[in-house]
Structures are given as C-alpha cells and as structure tokens.
GUDOMAR-222380 format. One line per 2 residues: for each residue x, y negated, z of C-alpha. Coordinates in pm, 1 decimal. Layout:
! residues N
X Y Z ~ ...
This chain:
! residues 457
-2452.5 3525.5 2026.2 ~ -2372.5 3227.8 1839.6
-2315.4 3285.9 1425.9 ~ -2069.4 3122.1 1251.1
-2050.9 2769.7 1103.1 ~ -1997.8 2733.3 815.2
-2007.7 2338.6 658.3 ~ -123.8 841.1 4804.1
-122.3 1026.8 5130.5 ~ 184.0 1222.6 5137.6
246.2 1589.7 4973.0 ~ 249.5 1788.7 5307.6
632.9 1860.2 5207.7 ~ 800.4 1582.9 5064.0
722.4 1156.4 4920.8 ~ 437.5 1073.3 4894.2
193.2 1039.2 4581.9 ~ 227.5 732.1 4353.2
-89.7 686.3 4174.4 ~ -97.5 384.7 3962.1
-174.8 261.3 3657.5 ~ 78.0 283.5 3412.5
126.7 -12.6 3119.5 ~ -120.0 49.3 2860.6
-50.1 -21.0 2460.7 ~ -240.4 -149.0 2213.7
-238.6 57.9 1905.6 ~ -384.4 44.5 1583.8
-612.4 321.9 1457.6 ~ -511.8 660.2 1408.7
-653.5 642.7 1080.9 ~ -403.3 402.8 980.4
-151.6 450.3 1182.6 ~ 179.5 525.9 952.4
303.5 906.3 1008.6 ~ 678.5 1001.1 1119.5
797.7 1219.3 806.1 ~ 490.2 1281.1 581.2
529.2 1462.0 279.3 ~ 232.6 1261.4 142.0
209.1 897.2 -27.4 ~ 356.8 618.7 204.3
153.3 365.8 121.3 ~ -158.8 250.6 297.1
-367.2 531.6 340.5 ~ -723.4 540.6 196.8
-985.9 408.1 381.3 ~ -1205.8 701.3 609.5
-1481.3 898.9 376.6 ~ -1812.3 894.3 533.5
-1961.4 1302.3 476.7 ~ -2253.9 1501.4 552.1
-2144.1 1708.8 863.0 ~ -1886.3 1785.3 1061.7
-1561.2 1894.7 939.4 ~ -1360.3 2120.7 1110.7
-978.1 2118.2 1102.2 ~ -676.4 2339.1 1215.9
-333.7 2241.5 1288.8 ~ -39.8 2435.6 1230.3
336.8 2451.6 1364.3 ~ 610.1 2576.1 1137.4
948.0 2589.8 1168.4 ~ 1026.6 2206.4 1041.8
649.2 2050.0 1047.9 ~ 297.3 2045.8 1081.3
26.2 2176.2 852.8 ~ -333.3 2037.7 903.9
-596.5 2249.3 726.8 ~ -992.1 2240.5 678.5
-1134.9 2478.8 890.7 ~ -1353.9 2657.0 667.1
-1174.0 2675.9 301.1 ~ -794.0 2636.2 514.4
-744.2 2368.7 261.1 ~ -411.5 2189.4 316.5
-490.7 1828.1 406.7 ~ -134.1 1734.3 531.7
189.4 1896.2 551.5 ~ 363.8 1660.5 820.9
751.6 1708.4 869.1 ~ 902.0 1699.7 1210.1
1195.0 1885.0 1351.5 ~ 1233.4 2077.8 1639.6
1048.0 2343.9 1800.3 ~ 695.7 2192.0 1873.6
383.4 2254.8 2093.2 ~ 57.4 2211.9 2004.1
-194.4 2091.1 2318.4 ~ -557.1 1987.2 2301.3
-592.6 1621.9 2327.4 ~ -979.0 1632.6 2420.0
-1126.6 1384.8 2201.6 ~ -1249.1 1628.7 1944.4
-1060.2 1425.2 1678.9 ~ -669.9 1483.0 1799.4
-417.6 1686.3 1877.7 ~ -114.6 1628.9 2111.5
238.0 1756.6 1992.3 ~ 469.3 1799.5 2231.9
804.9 1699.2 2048.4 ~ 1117.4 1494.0 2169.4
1029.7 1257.0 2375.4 ~ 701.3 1339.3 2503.7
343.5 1413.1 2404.8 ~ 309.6 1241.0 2014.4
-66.5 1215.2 1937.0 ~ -148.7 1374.6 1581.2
-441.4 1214.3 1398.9 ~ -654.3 1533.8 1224.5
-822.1 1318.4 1035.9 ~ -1212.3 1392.2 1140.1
-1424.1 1255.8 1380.4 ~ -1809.3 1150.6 1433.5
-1947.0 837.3 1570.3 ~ -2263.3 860.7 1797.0
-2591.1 595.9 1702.7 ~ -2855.8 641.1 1948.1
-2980.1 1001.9 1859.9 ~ -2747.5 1076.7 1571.3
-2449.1 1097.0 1441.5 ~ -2267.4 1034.6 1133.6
-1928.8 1180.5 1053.2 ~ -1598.7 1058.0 897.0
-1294.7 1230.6 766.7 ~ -945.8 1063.7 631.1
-605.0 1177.8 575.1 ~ -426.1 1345.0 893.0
-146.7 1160.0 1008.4 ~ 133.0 1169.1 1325.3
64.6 822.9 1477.2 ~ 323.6 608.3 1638.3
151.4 701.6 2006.2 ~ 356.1 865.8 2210.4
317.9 958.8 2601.7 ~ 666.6 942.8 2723.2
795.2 1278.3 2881.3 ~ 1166.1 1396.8 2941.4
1019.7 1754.5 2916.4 ~ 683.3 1764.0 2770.5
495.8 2038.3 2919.3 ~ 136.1 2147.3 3023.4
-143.9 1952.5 2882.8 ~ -502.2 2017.1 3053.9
-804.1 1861.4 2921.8 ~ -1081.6 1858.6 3120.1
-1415.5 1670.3 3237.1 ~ -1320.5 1411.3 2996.5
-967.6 1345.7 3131.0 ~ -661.3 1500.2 2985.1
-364.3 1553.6 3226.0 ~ 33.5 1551.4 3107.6
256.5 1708.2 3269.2 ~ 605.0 1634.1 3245.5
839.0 1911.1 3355.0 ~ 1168.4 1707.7 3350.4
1035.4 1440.7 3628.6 ~ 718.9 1591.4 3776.2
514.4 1312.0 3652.5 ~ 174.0 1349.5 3552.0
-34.2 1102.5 3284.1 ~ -379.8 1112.9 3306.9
-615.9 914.6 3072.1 ~ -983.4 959.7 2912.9
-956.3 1162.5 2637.2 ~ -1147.1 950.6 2427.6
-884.0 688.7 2478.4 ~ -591.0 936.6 2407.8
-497.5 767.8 2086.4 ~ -502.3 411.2 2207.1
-295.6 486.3 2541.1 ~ -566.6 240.7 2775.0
-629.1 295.5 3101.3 ~ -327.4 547.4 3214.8
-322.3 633.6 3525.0 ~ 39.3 796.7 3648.9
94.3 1059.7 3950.4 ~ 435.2 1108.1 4043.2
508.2 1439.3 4246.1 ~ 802.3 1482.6 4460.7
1051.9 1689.8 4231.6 ~ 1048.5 1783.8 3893.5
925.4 2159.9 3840.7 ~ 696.3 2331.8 3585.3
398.3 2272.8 3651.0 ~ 33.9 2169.7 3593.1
-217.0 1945.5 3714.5 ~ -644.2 1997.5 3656.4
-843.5 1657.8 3696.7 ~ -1178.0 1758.2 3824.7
-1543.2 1626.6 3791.9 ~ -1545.5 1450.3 4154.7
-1242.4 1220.4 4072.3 ~ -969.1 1504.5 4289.8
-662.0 1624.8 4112.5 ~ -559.5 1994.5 4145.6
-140.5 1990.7 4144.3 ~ 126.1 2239.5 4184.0
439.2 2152.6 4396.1 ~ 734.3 2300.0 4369.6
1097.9 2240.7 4221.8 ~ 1325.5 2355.5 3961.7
1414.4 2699.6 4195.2 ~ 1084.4 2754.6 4317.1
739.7 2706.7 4325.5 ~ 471.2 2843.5 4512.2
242.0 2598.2 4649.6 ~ -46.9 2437.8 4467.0
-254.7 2066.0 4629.7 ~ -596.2 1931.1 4561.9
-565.6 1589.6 4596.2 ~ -856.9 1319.7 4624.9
-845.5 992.9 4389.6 ~ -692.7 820.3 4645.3
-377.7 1052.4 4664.2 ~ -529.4 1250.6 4993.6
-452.4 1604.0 5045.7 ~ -814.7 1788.0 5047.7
-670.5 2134.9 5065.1 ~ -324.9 2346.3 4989.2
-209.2 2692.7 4973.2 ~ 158.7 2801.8 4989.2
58.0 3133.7 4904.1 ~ 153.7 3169.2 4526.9
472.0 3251.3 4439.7 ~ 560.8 3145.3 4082.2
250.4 2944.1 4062.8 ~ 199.2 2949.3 3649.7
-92.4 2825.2 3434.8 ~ -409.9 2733.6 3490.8
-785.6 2740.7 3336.5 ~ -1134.5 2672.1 3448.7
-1464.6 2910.9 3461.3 ~ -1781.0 2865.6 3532.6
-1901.0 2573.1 3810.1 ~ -1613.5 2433.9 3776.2
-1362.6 2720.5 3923.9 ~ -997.1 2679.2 3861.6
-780.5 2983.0 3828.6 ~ -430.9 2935.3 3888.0
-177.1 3264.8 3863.1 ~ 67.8 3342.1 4086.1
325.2 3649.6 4061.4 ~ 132.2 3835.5 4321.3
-237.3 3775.4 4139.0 ~ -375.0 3427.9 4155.3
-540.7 3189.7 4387.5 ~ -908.5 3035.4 4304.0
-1014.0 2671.2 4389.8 ~ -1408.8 2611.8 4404.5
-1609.1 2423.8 4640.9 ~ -1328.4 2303.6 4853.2
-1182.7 2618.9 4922.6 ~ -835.0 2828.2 4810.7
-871.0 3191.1 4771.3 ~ -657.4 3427.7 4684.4
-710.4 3741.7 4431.1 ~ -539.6 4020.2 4580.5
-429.6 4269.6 4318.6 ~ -316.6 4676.4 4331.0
37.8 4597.2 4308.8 ~ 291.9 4438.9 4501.1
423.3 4252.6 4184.6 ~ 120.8 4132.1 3940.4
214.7 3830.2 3707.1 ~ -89.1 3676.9 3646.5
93.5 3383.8 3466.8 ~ -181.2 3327.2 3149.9
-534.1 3266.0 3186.5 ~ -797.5 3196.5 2947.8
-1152.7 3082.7 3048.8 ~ -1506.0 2918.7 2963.2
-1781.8 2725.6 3094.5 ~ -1970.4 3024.4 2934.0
-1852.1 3255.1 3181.2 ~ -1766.8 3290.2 3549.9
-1518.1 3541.8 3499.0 ~ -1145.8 3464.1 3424.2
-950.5 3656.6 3164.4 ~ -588.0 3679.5 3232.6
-261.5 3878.9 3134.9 ~ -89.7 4117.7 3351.4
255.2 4216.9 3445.6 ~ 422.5 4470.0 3692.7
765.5 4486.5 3625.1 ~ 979.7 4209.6 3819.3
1304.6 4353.3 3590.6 ~ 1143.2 4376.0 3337.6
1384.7 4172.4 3017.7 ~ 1065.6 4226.6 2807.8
771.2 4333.3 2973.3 ~ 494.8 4476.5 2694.3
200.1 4467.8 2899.3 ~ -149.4 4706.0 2819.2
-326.2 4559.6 3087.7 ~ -490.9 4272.9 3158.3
-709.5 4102.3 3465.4 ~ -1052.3 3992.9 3479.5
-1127.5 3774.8 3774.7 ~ -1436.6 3726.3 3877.1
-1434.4 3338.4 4053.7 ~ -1757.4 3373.4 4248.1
-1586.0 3644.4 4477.0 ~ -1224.6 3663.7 4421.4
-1287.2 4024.3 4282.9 ~ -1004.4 4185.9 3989.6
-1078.4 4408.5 3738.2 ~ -791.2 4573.5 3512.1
-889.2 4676.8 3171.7 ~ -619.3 4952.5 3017.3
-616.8 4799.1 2600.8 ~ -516.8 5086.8 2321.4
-196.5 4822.1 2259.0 ~ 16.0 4528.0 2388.7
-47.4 4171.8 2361.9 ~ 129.2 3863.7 2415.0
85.7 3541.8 2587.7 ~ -61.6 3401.7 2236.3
-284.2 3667.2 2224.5 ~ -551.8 3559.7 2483.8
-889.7 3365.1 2354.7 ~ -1266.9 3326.4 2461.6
-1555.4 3379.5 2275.3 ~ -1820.8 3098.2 2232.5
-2075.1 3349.2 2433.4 ~ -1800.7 3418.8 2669.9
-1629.3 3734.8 2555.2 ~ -1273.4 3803.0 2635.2
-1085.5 3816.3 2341.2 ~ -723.0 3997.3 2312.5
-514.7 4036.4 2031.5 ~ -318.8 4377.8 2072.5
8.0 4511.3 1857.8 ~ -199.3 4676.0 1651.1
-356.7 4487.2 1459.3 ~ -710.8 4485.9 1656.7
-880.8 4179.5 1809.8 ~ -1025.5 4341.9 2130.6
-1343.8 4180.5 2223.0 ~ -1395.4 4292.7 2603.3
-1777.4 4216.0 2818.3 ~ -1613.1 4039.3 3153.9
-1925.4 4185.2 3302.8 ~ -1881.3 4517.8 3241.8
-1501.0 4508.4 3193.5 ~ -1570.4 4736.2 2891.0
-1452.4 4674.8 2519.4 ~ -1729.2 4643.6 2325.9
-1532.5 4619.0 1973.3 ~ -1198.3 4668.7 1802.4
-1202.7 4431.0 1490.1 ~ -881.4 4501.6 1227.8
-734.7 4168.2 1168.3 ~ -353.2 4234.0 1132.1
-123.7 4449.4 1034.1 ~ 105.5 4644.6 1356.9
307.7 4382.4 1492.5 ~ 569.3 4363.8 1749.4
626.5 4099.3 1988.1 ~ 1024.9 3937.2 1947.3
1194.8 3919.7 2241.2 ~ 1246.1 3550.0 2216.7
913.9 3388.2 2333.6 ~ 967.9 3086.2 2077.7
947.1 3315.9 1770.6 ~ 650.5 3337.2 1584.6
412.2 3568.8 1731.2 ~ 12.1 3588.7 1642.1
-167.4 3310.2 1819.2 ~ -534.7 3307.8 1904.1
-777.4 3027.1 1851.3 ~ -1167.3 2976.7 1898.4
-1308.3 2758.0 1752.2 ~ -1642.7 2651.8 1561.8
-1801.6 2958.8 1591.6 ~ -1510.5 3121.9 1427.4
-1183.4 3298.8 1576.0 ~ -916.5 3233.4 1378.4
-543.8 3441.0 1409.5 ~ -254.3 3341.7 1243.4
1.9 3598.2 1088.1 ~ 341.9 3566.4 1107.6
450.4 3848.8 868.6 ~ 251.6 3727.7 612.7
255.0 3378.5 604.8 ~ -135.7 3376.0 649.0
-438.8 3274.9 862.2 ~ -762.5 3458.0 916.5
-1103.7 3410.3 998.3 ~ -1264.3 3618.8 1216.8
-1666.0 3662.7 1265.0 ~ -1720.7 3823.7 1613.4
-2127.3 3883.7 1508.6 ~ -2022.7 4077.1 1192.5
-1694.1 4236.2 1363.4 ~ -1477.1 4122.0 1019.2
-1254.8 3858.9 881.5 ~ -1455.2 3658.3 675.2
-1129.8 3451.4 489.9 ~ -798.8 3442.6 466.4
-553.2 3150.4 347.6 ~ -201.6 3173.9 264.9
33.1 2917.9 459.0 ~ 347.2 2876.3 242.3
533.5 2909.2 598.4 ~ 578.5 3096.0 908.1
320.2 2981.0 1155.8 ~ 377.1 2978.2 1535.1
111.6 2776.7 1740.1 ~ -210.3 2633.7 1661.3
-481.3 2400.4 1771.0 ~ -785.6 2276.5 1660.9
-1047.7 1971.2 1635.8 ~ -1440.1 1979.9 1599.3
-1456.3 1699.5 1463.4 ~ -1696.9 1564.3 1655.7
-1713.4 1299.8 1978.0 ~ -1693.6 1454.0 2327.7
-2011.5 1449.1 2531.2 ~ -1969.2 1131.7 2771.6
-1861.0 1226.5 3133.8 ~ -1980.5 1093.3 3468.2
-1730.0 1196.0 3697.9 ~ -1953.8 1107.0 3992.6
-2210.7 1334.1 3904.3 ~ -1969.9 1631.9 3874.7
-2060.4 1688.5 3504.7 ~ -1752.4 1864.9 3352.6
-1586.8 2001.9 3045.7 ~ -1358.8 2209.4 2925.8
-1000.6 2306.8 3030.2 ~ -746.4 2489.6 2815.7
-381.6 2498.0 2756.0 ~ -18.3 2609.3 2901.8
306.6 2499.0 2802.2 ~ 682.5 2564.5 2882.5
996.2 2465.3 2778.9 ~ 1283.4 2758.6 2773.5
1454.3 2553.8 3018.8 ~ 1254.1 2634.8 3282.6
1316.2 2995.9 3232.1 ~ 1469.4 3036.4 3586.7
1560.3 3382.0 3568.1 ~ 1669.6 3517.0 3232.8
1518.5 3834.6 3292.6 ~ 1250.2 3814.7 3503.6
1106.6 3457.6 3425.0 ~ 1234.6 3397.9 3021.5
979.8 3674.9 2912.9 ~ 746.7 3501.9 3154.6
840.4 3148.6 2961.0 ~ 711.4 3326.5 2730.1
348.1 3235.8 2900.3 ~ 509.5 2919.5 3019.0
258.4 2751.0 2757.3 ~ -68.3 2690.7 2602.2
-308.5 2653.1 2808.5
C-alpha cells in the first residue's frame, strides 16, 4: 500500500477521416503568461521559486472562478475569476490543467512543475495563472490523456485535437481528426500510434472505431447503444460503457460485457494501470428522471467478466476514484468513502468523510467530487464549503481546509514531468476523464440524469 506524501480511410458509415496537422502557436510560458480575470496583482508576475521537492496542487471550480490550492496545507495560491459553468480535465503534463470554458479547452497554469537533469530532478513553483492558450471547441467536451497524448473532443463539430501533453501549453505539433457528425463523444490515443473513436450523431450513438495513424479502420462494433465514457486498465484495456453494459478493446479485439439486465447504464468508468479490473457505475431504470443507483460494476478486462457490488448508499457520477494500489473507491450519500478489493468484489472499509448528502437533481450542481492524488484522496464538500484529505492506510481524514465557496469539480497536478513515451514500443500512461455539456442531454428523462455522467473522465 502506498502511505501518504506529505512535502484517412473512411468511417465504415459516413466521410472519411481528416487527419492533419492543425496550425500550431507560439506561446510564451505559462509562467508568464497574463491570466483572464485574476484577483491577484497584474503586473509581471514573479519570477519561478526553485524548492526542495515536489509540490502538489489542487484546482477548484466555483460558481464564478477557479481556486488553485497547495495540496498538502490547501493553501490558496490563486483565486482566478471566470464565468460560466466550467470543467476541469487533466491536461497530462503534470504541471496543467485544462478548463473547459467558452470557447474551448483554456489551459490553466498550476504553477508547479520539475525539470529532469540526467538522474535528477529539481523542482519549481510560481504563481498559478489562466494562460492565453486556448484549444478552440464549439462544445468543449471529453478530454483523455493518455500514453503521453491528450485527446479533445469537441461535441459541437465532432472534431478531435490531439497533441503531446508535454506540449499542451505551447499548442505545437496538433494533430486534428475530424469525424463525420458532431455527437458526444470520446476518443483514446493508444501506445501503437491507433486512435479509439466513437461515431455517432446528435440522436444516436452506438458504434465505437479503432483507427490506425493513418486514418484506417482496424476494428468496430455497432453494438453499444449510448456509447458513454471511457477509461483504461491494465495492458492497456479500454473500457467504454454502453446502456446495455460496455464493450472492451485489447489486443485488437471488441468484446462486449454482458450484464443481468436488459437495461444496465454503464456510462462512468474509473480505472488504473494498477489494476486490470474496471470500476464503473450502474443504472437500471431507462425512466428513471433521477436514478439513485446502490450498485455499481466491476469489470474484469482480461475476460469480459461483471461483478455487481450492492453499497450501504448511493453515489453519483463524481463519486467514483481509484486508489494508488488499485482499490475502487466510491463515495456514497452517507457520508462514507467505500474502499472496495476489485478482486474480491468485497468492501474492505467504510471511512466517514462527510456528512449525509443528497445528490440535486440537476447534474451541474455541486455534488462531492472524488480525486486521487499524491498518495492522498481528497473529497470536496459542498455543504460546507470545505475539502478533505483522506488517508486510505490509516482509514481517516488527515486535514481539512475551508474554501470560502461552493466547490463543484476538481483536478489536480503532481507537479512533476511525465515519464517520456515511446509510442512504438507500446509504453503507456494513464487515461482519465469524462465530460458533457447539458446540451447533449437527448432525453430529459432518461439521458439528463445520465449527463449527469456525461463528464470527467
């Protein structure tokens, strides 16, 4: 257990694929970069502070802005103004974070990083900012990081972006993938240079592609009816859900989970490289205006198997997290982070983090989210305008901050560089992240409380 730190061939049904590489901007550096409606000084901001270690940091949506904190004392570093209701996506870098706002995916600057020299590394921090890069999207949606490329998907026209994620703040080197009609949707670059796609429009979708880098169909499966979300397990196994269970793509081959009911949403997964077995939500009423669901799935990838584990609560789509040795973590009504054993499908511990909560019926209200990271779990708290952090060795919170505001989604940065990538050799990374827009809520019954999951990784 690890303890807690502390310091272009055709789509089979429509255009075909247009894969090329989009104009690429120079930027300055995020460290300088000016911010779009900081509360702090204007001028030029300080030049980055060389520090011992690492440094941590957590960023925070609120009705109106962005709060960036220090991971360990939940310091406020930056309170960053923006309106609307924003999205918070892992940019992949280990430095920033990717906001999806009005007009597409802006890149926020956290404001730590570390620089690689031969064996070591030394680390910097500076002043979080929202930089002037922005990746153009009508309707920003799911952002996927993974094997060192991070994927945008833009609802409103079906394009994706894909770019190393160590280039994310300088916008070099984009690469654009235009799919036949605009949908919501997701796309999962993978270690061998293919791209895993759904297809579908804005009244259906059902079909999900694996394409090679030169736009070639490798394989496709019709067979997923409200294809939604996406994450990756173990050797490289993508989990994608569908409203009937979900289909698995590993070694060149589709495969679909069958599931004990006719109608199983399976529309939120949440995995690790930790662990070949998926952790997902799951949902049996079609009708359903609300669905509160007690259930969810574990899927294991290396035979298409399901497991159903019964929780003492509900949960939401915010509520689903990994542990850095793999666990499946959910956060139920109430109160209890439920830390499940995919192996054994059993719950091992019940930690009280919150007080009872109930889920609004509106998916963009504040709700508990879920984060890993560092060693650390950390759950905000709507009610009480708080975060927490949560040791899984001890089984307690270990701090607490107080926000000032209402939080709604968060993200995080290490603070240190991702591991290079060689695509050829297949090494690969990790993958994390939904997103929806209410928009594409195409039923208001049966899909809004599933926009719900239309999100974060």
């Amino acid at each position: 257990m690890s303890s807690r730190s502390r310091a272009a061939t055709a789509l089979a049904l429509a255009l075909p694929l247009a894969l090329v590489a989009a104009c690429a901007t120079e930027s300055e550096d995020p460290a300088s970069a000016g911010s779009a409606g900081s509360t702090a000084d204007e001028s030029a901001p300080a030049a980055p502070t060389e520090v011992q270690g690492r440094s941590p940091r957590l960023a925070v949506t609120y009705d109106g802005g962005i709060k960036v904190l220090d991971a360990q004392s939940f310091e406020e570093l930056a309170d960053l103004e923006l309106a609307g209701f924003n999205r918070l996506n892992a940019a992949g870098d280990g430095r920033h974070v990717l906001v999806s706002t009005t007009g597409g995916f802006q890149v926020l600057d956290t404001g730590t990083w570390g620089e690689g020299h031969g064996e070591h590394f030394h680390y910097f921090t500076a002043t979080p900012d929202l930089t002037d890069v922005t990746y153009a999207a009508q309707q920003p949606g799911h952002a996927v990081v993974h094997d060192g490329v991070t994927a945008l998907f833009d609802d409103g026209t079906g394009l994706v972006q894909l770019v190393e994620s160590a280039e994310i703040a300088h916008q070099e080197g984009v690469e654009d993938v235009q799919l036949p009609e605009a949908h919501h949707g997701v796309a999962v670059p993978l270690s061998d240079g293919s791209l895993l796609v759904t297809d579908g429009n804005e009244d259906e979708r059902s079909t999900v592609r694996v394409l090679d880098a030169d736009g070639e169909e490798i394989v496709a499966s019709d067979d997923c009816p409200g294809v939604h979300g996406e994450a990756v397990a173990e050797g490289e196994a993508v989990v994608v859900g569908c409203e009937d269970g979900a289909l698995i793509y590993a070694d060149g081959t589709v495969t679909k989970v069958e599931t004990p009911d006719d109608y199983s949403r399976i529309g939120n997964q949440a995995g690790t490289e930790a662990s070949p077995i998926m952790l997902g939500d799951y949902k049996t009423d079609p009708d359903a205006e609300l669905e509160r669901p007690t259930t969810v799935s574990l899927i294991d990838t290396r035979d298409a198997s399901l497991e159903l584990v019964e929780l003492p609560a509900s949960y939401t789509f915010r509520s689903l997290a990994r542990g850095d040795d793999g666990e499946a973590l959910v956060l139920t009504t109430d109160g209890d982070l439920q830390v499940i054993d995919p192996e054994t499908a059993e719950i091992t511990a019940s930690i009280p983090v919150l007080d009872e909560w109930e889920e609004p019926m509106e998916w963009q209200e504040p709700r508990p989210a879920v984060l890993t990271l560092d060693g650390s779990v950390y759950v905000t708290d709507p009610a009480n305008d708080a975060i927490h952090a949560v040791d899984l060795v001890e089984g307690e919170v270990w701090a607490t901050g107080e926000l000032g505001v209402t939080p709604n989604e968060i993200a995080g940065a290490l603070g240190e560089p991702e591991p290079e990538h060689d695509h050829a050799e297949g090494e690969d990374d990790h993958a994390e992240d939904e997103h929806a827009e209410d928009e594409h809520a195409e039923d208001e019954h049966a899909e809004d409380e599933h926009a719900d999951e239309d999100h974060d990784h």
